[in-house]
C-alpha positions, 0 to 999 in steps of 0.5 A, a space after each residue: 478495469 477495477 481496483 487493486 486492494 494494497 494491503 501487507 502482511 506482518 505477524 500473519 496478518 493482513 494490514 489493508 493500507 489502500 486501493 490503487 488503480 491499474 495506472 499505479 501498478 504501472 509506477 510501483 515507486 510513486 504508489 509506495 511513495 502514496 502509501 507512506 505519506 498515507 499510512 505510514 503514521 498507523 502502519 509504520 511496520 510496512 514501511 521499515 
């Protein structure tokens, strides 16, 4: 089925923060709980 590349845009520009598999999409709460226990130390911007 393949990945999803999770990235965000600040300033015009794209911040990568992860990959997620299809089942993630589906619990879009528990994959951005993931991604700011994760990323949210180098990327605090996108969890504000």
């Amino acid at each position: 089925m393949g990945e999803w590349l999770v990235y965000y845009v600040h300033n015009e520009l794209n911040y990568y923060l992860d990959l997620a598999d299809h089942k993630e999409i589906k619990d879009p709460k528990k994959l951005f709980d993931r991604l700011k226990d994760g990323c949210e130390w180098e990327f605090p911007f996108a969890f504000e």
